[in-house]
VOLO-374558 format. One line per field, with one value per residue: residue number from 1; residue in three letters; x negated, y negated, z negated of N, C-alpha, C, CB in turn. Coordinates in steps of 0.2 Angstrom, whole numbers, plus 2048, in hexadecimal, padded with zeros to 3 digits. Last residue first. Glycine has a CB too. Layout:
BEGIN
seq	[NUM; ...]
type	[ALA; ...]
n.east	[X; ...]
n.north	[Y; ...]
n.up	[Z; ...]
ca.east	[X; ...]
ca.north	[Y; ...]
ca.up	[Z; ...]
c.east	[X; ...]
c.north	[Y; ...]
c.up	[Z; ...]
cb.east	[X; ...]
cb.north	[Y; ...]
cb.up	[Z; ...]
***
This chain:
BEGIN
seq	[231; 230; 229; 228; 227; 226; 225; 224; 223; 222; 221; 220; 219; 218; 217; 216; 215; 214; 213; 212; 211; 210; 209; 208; 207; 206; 205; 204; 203; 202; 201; 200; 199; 198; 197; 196; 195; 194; 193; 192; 191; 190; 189; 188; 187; 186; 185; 184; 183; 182; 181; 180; 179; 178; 177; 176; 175; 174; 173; 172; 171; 170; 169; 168; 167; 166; 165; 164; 163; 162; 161; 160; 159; 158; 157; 156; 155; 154; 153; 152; 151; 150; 149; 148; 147; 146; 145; 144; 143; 142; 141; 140; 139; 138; 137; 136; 135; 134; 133; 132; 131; 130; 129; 128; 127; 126; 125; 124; 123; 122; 121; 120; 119; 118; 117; 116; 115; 114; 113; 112; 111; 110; 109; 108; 107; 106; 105; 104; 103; 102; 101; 100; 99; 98; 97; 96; 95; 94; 93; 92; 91; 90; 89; 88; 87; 86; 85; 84; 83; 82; 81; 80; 79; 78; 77; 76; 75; 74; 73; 72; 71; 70; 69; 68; 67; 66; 65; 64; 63; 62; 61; 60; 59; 58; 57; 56; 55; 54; 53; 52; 51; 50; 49; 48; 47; 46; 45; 44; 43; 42; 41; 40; 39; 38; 37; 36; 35; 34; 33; 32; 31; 30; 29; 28; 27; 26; 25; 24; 23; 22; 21; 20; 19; 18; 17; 16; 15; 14; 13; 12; 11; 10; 9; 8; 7; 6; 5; 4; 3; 2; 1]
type	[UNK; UNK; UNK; UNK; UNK; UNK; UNK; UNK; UNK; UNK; UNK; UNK; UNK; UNK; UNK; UNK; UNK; UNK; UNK; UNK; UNK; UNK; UNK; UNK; UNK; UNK; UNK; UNK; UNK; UNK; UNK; UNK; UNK; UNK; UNK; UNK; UNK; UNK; UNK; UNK; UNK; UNK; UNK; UNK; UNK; UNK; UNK; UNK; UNK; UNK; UNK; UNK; UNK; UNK; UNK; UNK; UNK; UNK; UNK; UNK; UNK; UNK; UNK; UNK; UNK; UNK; UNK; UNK; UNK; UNK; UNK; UNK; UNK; UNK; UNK; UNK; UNK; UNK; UNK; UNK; UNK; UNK; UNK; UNK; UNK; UNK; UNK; UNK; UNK; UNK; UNK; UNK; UNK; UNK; UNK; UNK; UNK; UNK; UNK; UNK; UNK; UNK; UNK; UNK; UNK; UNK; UNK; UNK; UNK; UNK; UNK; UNK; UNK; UNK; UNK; UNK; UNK; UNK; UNK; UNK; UNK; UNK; UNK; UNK; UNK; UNK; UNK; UNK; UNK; UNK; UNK; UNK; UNK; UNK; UNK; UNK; UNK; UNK; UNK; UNK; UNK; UNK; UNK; UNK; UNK; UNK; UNK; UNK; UNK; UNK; UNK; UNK; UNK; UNK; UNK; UNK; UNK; UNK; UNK; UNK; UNK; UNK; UNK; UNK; UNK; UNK; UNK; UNK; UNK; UNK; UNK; UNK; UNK; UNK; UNK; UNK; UNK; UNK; UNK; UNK; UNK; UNK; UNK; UNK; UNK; UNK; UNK; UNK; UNK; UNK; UNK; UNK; UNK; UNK; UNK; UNK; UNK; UNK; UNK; UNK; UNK; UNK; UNK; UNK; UNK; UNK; UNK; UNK; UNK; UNK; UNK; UNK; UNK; UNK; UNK; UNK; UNK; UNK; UNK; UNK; UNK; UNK; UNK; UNK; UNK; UNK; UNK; UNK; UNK; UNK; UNK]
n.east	[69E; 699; 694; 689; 67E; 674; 66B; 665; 66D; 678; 674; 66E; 67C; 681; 67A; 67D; 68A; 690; 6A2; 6AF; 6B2; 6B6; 6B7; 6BA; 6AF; 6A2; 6A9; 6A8; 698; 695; 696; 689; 680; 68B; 687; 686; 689; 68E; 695; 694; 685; 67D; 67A; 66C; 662; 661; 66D; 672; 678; 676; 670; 66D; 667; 65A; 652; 64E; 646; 647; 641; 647; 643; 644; 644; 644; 64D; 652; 660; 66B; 677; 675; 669; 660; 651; 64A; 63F; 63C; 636; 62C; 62F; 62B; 62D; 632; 636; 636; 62A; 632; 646; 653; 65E; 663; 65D; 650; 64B; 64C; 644; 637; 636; 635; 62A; 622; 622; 61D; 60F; 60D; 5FC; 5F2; 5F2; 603; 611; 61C; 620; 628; 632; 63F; 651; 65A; 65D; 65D; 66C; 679; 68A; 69C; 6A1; 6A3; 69B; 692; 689; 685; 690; 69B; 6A0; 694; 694; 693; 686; 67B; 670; 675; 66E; 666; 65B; 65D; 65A; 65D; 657; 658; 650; 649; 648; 644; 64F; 64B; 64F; 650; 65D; 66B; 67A; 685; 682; 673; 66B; 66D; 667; 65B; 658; 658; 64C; 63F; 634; 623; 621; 619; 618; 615; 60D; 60C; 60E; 614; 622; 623; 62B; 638; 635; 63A; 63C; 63E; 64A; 659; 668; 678; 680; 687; 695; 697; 698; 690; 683; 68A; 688; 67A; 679; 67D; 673; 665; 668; 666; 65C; 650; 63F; 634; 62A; 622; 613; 60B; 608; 60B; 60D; 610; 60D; 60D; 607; 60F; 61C; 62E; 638; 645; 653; 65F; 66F; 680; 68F]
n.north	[EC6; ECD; EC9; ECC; EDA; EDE; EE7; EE5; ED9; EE0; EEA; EE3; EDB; EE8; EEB; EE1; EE6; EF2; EF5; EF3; EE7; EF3; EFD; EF8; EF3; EFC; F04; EFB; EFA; F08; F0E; F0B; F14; F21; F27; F35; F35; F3B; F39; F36; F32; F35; F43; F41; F4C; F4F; F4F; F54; F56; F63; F5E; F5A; F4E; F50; F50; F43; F3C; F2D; F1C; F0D; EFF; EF7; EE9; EE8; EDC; ED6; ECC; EC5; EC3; EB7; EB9; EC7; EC4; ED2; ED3; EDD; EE8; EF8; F05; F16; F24; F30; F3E; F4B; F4C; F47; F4E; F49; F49; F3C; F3A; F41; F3C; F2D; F29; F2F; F26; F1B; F1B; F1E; F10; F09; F0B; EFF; EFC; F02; F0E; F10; F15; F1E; F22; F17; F10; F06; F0C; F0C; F15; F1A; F15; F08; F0C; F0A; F0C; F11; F03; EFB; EFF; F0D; F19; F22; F23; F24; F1D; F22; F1F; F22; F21; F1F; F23; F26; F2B; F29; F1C; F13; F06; F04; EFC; EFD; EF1; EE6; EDC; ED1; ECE; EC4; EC3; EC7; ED3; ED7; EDF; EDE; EE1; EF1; EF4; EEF; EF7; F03; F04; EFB; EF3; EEF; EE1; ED8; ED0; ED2; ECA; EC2; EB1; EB6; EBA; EC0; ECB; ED6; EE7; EF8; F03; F14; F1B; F20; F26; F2C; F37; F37; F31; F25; F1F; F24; F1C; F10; F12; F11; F04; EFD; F00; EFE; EEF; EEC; EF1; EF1; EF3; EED; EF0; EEA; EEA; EE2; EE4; EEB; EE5; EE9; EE1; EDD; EDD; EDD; ED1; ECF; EC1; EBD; EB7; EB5; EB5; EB2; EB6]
n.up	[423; 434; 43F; 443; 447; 446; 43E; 435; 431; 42B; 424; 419; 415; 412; 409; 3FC; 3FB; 3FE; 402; 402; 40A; 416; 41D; 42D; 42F; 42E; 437; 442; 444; 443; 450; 456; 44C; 443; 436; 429; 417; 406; 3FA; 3EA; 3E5; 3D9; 3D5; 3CF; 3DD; 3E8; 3F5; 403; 413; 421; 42E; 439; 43A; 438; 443; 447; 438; 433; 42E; 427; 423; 410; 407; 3F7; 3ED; 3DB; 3D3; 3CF; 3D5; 3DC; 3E5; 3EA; 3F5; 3FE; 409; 417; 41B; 41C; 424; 425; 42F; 42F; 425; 421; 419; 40D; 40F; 40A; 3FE; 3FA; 3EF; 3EF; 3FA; 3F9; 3F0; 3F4; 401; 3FB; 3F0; 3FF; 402; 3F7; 3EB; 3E2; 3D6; 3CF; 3D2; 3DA; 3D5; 3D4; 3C8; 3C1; 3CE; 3D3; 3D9; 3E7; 3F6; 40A; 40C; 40A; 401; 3FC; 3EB; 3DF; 3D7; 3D3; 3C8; 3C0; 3C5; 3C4; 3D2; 3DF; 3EF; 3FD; 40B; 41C; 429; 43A; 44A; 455; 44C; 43B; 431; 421; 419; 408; 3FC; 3EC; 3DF; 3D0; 3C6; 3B7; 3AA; 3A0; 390; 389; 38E; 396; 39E; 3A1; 397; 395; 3A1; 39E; 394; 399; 3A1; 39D; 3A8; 3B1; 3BC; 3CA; 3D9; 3EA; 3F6; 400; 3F9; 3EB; 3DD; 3CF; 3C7; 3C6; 3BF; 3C1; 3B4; 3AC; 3A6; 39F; 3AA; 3AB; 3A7; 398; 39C; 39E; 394; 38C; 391; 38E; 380; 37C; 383; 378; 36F; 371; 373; 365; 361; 36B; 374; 381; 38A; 399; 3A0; 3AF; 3BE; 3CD; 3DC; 3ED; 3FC; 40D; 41B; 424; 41D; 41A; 41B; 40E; 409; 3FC; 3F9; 3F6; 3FC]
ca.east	[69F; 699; 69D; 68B; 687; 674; 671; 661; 666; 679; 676; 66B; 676; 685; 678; 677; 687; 68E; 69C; 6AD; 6B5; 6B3; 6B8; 6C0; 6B6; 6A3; 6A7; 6AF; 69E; 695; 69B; 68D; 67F; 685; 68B; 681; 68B; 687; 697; 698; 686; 67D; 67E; 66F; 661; 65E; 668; 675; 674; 679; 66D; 671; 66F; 65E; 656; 654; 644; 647; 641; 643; 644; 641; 64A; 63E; 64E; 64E; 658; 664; 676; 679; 667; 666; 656; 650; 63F; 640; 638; 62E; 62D; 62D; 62A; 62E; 633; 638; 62A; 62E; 63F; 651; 65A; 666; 666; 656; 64A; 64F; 64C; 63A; 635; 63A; 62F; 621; 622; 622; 613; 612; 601; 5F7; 5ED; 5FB; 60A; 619; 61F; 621; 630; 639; 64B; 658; 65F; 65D; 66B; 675; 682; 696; 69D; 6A6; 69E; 696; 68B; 687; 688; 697; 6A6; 69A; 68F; 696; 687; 683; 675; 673; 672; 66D; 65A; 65A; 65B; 65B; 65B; 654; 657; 649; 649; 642; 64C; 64D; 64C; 64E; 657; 666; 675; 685; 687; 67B; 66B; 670; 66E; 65E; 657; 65D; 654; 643; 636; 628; 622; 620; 616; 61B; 60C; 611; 60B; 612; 621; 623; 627; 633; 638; 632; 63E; 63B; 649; 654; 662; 673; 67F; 682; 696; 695; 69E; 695; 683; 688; 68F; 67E; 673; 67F; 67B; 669; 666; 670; 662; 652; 646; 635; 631; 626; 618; 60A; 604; 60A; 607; 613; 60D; 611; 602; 60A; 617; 629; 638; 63C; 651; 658; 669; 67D; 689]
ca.north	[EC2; ECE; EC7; EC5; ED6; ED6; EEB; EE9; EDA; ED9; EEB; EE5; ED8; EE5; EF0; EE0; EDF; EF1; EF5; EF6; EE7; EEB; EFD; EFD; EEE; EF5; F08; EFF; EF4; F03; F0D; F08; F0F; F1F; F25; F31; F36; F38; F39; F3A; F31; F2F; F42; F42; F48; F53; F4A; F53; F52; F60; F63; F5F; F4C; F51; F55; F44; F42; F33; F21; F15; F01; EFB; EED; EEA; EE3; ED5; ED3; EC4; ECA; EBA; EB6; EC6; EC3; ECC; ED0; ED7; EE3; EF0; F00; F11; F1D; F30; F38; F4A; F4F; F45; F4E; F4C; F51; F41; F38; F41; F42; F31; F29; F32; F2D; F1D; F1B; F23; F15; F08; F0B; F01; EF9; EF9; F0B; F14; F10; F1C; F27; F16; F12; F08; F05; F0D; F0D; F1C; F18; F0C; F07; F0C; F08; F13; F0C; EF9; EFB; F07; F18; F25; F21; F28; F1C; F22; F23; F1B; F24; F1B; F25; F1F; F29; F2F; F1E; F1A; F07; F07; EFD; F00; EF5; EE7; EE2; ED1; ED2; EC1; EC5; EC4; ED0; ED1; EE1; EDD; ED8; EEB; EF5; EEB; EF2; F05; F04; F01; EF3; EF5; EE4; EDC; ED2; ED1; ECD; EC6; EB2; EB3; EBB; EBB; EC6; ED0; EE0; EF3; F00; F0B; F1A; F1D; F29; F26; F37; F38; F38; F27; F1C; F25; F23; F11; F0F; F17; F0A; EFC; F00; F01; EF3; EEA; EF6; EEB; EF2; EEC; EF5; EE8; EEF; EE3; EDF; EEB; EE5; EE7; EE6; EDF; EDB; EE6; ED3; ED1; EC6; EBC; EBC; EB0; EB6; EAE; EB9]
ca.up	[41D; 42D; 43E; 443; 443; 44A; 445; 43A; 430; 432; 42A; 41F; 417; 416; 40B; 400; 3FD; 3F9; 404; 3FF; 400; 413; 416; 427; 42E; 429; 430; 441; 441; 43D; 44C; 459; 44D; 449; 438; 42D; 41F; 40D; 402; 3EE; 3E9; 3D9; 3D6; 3CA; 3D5; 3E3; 3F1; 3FC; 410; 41B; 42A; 43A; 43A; 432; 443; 447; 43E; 431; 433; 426; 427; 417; 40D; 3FA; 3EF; 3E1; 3D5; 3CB; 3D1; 3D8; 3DF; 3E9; 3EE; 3FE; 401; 413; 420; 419; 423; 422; 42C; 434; 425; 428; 41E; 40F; 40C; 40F; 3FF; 401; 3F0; 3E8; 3F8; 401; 3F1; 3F0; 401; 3FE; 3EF; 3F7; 406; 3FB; 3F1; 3E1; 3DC; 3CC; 3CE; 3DB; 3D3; 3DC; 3CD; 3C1; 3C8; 3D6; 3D6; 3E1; 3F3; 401; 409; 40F; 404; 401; 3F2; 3E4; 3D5; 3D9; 3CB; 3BB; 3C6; 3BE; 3CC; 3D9; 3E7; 3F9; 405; 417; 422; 434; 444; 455; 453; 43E; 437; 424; 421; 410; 400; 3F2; 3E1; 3D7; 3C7; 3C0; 3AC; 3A6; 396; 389; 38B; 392; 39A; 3A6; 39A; 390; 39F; 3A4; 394; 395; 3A6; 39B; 3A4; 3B0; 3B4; 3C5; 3D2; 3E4; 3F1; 404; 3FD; 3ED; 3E5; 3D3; 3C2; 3C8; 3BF; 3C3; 3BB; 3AE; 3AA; 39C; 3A4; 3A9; 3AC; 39B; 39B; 3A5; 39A; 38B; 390; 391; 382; 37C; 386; 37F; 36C; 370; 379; 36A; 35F; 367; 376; 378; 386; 391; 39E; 3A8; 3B8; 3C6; 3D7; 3E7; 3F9; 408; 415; 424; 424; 416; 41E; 410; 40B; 3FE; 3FA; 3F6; 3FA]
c.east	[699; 69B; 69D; 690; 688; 67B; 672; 666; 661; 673; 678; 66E; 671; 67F; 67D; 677; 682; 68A; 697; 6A5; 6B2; 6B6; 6B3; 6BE; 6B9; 6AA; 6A7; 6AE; 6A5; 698; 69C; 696; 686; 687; 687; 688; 685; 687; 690; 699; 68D; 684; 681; 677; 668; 65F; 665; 66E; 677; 675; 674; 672; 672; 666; 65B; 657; 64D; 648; 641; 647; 642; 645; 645; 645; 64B; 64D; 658; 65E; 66D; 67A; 66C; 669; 65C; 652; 645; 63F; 639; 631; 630; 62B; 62F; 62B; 631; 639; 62F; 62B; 639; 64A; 656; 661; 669; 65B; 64F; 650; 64F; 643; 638; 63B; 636; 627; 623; 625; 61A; 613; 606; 5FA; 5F2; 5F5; 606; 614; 619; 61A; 629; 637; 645; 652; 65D; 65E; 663; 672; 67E; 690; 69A; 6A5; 6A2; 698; 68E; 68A; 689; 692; 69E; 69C; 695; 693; 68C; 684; 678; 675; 670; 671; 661; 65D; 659; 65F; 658; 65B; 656; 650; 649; 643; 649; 64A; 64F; 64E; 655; 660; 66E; 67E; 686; 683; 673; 66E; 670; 666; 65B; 65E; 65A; 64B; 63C; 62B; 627; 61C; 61C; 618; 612; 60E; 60E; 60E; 61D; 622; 626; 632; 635; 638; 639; 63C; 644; 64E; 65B; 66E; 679; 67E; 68E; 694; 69C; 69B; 68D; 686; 68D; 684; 678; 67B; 67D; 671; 668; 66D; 669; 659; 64A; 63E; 632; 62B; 61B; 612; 602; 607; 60B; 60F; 60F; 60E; 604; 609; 614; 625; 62D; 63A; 648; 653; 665; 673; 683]
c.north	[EC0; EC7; EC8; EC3; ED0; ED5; EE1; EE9; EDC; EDA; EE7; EE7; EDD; EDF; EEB; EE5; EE0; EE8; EF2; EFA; EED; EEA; EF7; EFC; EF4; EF3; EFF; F01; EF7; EFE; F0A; F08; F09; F19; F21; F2E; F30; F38; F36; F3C; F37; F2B; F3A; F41; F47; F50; F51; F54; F53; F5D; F62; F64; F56; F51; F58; F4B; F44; F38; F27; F19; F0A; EFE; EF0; EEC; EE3; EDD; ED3; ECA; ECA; EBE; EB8; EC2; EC3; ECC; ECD; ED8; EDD; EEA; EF8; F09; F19; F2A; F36; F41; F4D; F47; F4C; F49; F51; F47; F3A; F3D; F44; F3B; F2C; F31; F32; F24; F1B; F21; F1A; F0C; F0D; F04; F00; EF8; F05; F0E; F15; F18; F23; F1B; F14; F09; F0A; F09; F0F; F16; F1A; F11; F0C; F07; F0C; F0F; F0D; F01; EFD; F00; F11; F1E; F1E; F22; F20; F22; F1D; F22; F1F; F1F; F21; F20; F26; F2C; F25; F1B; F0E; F05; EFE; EFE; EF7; EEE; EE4; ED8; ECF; EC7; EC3; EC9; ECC; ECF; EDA; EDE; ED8; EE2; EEE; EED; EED; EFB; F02; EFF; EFA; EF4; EEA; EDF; ED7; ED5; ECB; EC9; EBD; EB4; EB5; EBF; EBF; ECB; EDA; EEC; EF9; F0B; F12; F1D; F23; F29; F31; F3B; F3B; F2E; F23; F24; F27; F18; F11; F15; F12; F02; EFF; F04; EFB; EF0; EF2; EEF; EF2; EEE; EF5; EEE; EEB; EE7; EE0; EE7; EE5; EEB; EE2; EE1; EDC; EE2; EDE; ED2; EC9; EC3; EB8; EB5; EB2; EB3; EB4]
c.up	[418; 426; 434; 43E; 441; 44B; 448; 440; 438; 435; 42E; 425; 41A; 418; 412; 404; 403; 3FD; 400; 400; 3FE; 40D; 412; 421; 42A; 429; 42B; 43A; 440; 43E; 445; 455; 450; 44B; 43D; 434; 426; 413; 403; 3F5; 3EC; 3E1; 3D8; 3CE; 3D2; 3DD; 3EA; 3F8; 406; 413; 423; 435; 43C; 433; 43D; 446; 440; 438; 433; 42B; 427; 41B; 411; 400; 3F5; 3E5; 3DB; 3CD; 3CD; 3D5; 3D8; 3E0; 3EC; 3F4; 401; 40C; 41C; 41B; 41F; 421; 429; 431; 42A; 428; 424; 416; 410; 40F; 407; 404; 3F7; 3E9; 3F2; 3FD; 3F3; 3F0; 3FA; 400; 3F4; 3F3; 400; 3FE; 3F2; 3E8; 3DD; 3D0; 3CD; 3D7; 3D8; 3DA; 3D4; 3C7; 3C9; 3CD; 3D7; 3DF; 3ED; 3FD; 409; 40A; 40A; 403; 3F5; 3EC; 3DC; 3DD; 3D3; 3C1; 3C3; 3BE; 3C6; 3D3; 3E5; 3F3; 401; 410; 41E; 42E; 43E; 44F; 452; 447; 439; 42C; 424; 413; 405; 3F5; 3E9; 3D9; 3CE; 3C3; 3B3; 3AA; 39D; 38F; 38B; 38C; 394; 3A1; 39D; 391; 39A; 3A3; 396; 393; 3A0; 39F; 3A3; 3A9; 3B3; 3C0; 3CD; 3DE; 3EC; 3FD; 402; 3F5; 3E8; 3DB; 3C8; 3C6; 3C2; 3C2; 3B9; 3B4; 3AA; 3A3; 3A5; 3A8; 3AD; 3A2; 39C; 3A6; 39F; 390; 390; 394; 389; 37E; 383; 383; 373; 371; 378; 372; 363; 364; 36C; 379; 381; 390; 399; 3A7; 3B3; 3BF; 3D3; 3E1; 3F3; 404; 40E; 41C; 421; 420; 41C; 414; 40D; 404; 3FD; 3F5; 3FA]
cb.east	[6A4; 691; 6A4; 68D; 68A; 66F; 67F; 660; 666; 67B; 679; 668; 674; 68D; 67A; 670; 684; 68A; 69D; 6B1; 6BE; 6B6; 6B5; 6C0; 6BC; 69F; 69A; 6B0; 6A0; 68F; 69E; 68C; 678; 684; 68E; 679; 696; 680; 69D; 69D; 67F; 676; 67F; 66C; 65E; 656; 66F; 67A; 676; 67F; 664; 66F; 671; 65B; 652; 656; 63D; 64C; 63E; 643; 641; 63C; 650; 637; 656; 645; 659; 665; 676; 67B; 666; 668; 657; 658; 639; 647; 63E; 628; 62B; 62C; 626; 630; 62F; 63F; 629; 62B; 63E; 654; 65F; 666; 669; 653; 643; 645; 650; 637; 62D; 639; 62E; 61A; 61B; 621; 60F; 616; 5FC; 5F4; 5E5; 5F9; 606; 61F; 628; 620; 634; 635; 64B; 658; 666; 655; 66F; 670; 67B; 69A; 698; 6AB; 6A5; 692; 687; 67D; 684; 694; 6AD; 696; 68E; 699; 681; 690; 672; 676; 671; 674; 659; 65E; 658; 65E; 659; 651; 65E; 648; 64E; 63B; 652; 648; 64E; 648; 656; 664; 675; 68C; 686; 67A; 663; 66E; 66F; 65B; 653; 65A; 655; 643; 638; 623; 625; 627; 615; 624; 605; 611; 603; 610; 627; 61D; 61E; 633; 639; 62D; 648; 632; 64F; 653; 65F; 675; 684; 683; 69C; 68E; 69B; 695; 67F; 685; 690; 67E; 668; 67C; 67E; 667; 660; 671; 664; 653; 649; 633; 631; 62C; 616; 608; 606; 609; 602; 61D; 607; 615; 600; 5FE; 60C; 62C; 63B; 636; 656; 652; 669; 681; 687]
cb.north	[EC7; ED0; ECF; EC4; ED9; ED6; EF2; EF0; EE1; ED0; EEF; EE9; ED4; EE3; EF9; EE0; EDC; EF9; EF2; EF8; EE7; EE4; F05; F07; EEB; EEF; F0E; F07; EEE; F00; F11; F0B; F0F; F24; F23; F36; F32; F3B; F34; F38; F30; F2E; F46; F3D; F3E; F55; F41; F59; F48; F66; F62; F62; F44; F4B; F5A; F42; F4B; F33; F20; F18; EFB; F01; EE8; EF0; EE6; ED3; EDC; EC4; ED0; EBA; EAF; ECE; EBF; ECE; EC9; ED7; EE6; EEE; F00; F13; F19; F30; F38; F4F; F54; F44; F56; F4A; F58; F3B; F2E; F3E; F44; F30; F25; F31; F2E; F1B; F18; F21; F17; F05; F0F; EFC; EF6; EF2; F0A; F16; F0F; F18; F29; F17; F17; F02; F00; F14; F0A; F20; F1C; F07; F06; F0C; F02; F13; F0D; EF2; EF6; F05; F18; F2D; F2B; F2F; F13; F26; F25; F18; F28; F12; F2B; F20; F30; F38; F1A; F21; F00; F10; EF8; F08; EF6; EE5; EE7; ECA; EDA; EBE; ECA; EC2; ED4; ED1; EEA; EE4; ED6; EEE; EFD; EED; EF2; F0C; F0F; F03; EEC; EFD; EDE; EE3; ECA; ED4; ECB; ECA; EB0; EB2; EBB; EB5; ECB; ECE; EDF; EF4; EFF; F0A; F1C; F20; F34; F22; F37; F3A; F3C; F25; F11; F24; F23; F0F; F06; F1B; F08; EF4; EFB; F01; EF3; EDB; EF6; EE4; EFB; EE0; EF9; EDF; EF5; EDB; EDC; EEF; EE1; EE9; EEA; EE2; ED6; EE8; ECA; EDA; EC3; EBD; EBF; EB0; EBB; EA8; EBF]
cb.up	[41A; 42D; 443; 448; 43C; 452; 440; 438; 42A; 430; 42B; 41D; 413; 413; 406; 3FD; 3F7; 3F6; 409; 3FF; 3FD; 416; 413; 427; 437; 42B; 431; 445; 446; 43C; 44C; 45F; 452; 450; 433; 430; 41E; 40D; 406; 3EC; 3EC; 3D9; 3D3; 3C3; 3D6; 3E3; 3ED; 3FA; 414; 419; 427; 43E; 443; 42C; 446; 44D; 43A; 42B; 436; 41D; 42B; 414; 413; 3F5; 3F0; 3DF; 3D5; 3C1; 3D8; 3D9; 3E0; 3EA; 3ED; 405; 400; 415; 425; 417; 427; 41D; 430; 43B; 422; 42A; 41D; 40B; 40A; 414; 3FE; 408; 3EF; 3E1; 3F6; 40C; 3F4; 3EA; 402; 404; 3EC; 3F2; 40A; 3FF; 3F5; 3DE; 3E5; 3CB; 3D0; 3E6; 3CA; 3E0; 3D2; 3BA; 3C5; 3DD; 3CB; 3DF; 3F4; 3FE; 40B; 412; 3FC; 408; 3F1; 3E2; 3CC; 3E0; 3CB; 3B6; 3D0; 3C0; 3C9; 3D4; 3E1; 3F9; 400; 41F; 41C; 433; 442; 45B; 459; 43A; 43C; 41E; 426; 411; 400; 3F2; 3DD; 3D9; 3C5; 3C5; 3A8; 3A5; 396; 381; 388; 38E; 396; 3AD; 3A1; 388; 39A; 3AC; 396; 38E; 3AA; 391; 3A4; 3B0; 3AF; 3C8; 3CF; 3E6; 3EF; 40C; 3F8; 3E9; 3E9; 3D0; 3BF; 3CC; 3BA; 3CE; 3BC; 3AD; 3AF; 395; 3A7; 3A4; 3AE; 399; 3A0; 3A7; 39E; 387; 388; 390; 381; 377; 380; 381; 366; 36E; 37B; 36E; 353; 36C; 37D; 375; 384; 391; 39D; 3A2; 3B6; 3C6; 3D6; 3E8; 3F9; 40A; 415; 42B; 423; 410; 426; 407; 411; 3F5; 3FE; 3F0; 3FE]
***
């Protein structure tokens, strides 16, 4: 695994620039292929792309989801996508999710949880809060809603150069009394299993289903937990 990690300060934030949608009939033609692998479950969607990183300010461009489909399936472009990857704690408890069969990468992996790109919902005038889009991940792939939120924080910029994207890591704090509630997301079913799993049996949870863990979600949890042994 080859990453670039930047540990993010308070001063973090991420600016909006400008918007591209030029989209082209090969994006088409890969965009309903797509549609069809997945039995319409996909759906067209803007997502933020990076433009640079200076100083604790990240730049981007909202470009069309159907876009970045058709860069990864072999086609032309620069797109670099910037997205959310939490560390959800409720007091010794970490949530972990099953991706489904259906999701365009690393289909039946275990990640942390919440996790997804960032859209337009969360501008506020030219900048992107952070917070706000955790808060909605957390609300549409594990129905646990902004009130029992205790915080969110920004910890890391990490590149994942191999895969060509960028992913905002927050630290997020949820009110323990969710570990009593049963977890199931409002959105498009992205996730078969949501299980909260406590702090001291992660590394057992990481050795049983190695190879089946999602990268970066195995770099936060060396991260936050201080696993060494990890690969």
């Amino acid at each position: 695994m080859h990453n670039l990690s930047r540990q993010l300060s308070a001063d973090f934030k991420v600016v909006v620039i400008h918007s591209n949608n030029i989209i082209d009939q090969e994006v088409e033609r890969v965009w309903q292929e797509e549609l069809t692998r997945t039995n319409g479950k996909v759906f067209n969607e803007q997502l933020l792309a990076f433009d640079a990183f200076e100083g604790q300010v990240l730049t981007g461009h909202f470009v069309e989801y159907k876009s970045y489909i058709a860069q990864i399936r072999g086609g032309k472009g620069g797109i670099k996508p910037v997205s959310i990857s939490g560390y959800c704690r409720a007091g010794n408890y970490v949530l972990v999710g099953k991706r489904s069969q259906q999701v365009t990468d690393y289909s039946g992996f275990y990640e942390l949880v919440p996790s997804g790109s960032i859209d337009p919902s969360s501008m506020n005038e030219n900048s992107i809060d952070v917070t706000k889009q955790v808060r909605t991940e957390l609300l549409e792939e594990a129905g646990i809603g902004a009130g029992l939120v205790k915080g969110v924080v920004a910890t890391h910029l990490i590149e994942c150069v191999n895969e060509g994207v960028y992913e905002i890591c927050c630290r997020v704090e949820v009110d323990e009394q969710v570990l009593g509630r049963e977890l199931k997301g409002n959105g498009d079913g992205e996730y078969t299993e949501l299980n909260w799993i406590e702090k001291s049996e992660i590394g057992k949870f990481v050795e049983k289903n190695m190879g089946m863990i999602v990268p970066l979600s195995l770099e936060l949890i060396e991260i936050e937990l201080n696993i060494k042994s990890l690969p």
